[in-house]
C-alpha positions in Angstrom: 15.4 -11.2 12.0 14.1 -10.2 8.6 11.7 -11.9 6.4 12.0 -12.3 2.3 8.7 -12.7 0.6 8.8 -13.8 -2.7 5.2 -14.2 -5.0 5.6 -15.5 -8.5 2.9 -15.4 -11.5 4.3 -17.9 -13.9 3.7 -17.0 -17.6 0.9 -19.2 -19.1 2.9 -21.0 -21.0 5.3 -22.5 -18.7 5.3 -26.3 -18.6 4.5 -27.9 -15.3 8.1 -29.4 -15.6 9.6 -26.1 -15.8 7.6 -25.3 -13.0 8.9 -28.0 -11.0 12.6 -27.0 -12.4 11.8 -23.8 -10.8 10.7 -25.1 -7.2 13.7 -27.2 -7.0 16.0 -24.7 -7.6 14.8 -22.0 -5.0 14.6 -24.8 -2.5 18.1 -25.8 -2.8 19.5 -22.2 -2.4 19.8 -22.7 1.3 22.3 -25.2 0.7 24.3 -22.9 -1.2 23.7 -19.3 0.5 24.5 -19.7 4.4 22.9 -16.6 4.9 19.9 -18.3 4.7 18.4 -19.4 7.9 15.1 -21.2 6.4 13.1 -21.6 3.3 9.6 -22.7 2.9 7.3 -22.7 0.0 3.6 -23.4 -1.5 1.5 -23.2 -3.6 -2.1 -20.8 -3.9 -5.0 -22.8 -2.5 -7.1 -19.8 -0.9 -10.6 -19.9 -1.0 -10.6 -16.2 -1.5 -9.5 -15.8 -5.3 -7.6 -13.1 -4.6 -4.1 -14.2 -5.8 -4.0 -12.1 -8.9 -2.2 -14.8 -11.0 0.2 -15.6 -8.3 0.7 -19.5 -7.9 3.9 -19.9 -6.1 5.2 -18.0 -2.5 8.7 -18.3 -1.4 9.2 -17.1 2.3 12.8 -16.6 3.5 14.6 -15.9 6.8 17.7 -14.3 7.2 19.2 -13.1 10.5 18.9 -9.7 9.4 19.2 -7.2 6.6 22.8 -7.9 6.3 22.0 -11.5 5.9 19.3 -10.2 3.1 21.9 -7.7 1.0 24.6 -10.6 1.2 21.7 -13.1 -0.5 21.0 -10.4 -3.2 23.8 -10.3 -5.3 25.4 -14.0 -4.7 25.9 -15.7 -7.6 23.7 -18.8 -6.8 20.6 -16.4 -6.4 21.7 -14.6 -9.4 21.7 -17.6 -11.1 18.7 -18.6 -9.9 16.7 -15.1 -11.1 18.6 -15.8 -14.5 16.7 -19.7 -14.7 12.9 -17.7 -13.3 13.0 -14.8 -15.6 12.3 -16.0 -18.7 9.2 -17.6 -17.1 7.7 -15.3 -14.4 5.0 -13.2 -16.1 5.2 -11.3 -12.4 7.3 -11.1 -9.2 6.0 -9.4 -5.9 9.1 -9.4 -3.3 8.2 -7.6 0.2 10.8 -8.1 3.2 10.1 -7.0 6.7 10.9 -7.5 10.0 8.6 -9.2 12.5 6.6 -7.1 14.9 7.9 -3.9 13.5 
């Protein structure tokens, strides 16, 4: 199993629409990438103030790193980093594998 973490900063500017735009579209790539095994996401709410900027976290599963390099470059995703880049002032991506 490997996880895909994904942290976004939006850029101050971004409308709360485009925000929501945004959610929608990175929830709806497990319908479109099978190597996908599960998607959740949510927003900060940390009592800690120590997100740095970053609202929004993404956290994928894919069987394993195959699953993960086969995500990377399909076209869906790719789209997908096309629609966030104009908005993200900041993306933090980490994958691991659990326990290890």
């Amino acid at each position: 199993m490997l996880r895909h973490v994904v942290l976004i900063r939006f850029k101050p500017d971004t409308a709360p629409a485009t925000i929501r735009e945004i959610e929608a579209a990175f929830s709806a790539l497990p319908e479109k990438i099978a190597a996908i095994q599960a998607l959740e996401w949510g927003t900060d709410c940390s009592a800690e103030d120590k997100a740095q900027g970053f609202t929004h976290c993404f956290f994928l599963t894919f069987a394993d790193a195959a699953g993960r390099d086969a995500y990377l470059p399909h076209p869906d995703h790719q789209a997908f980093v096309q629609r966030l880049r104009p908005r993200a002032d900041q993306v933090l991506v980490i994958d691991y594998v659990p326990g290890s």
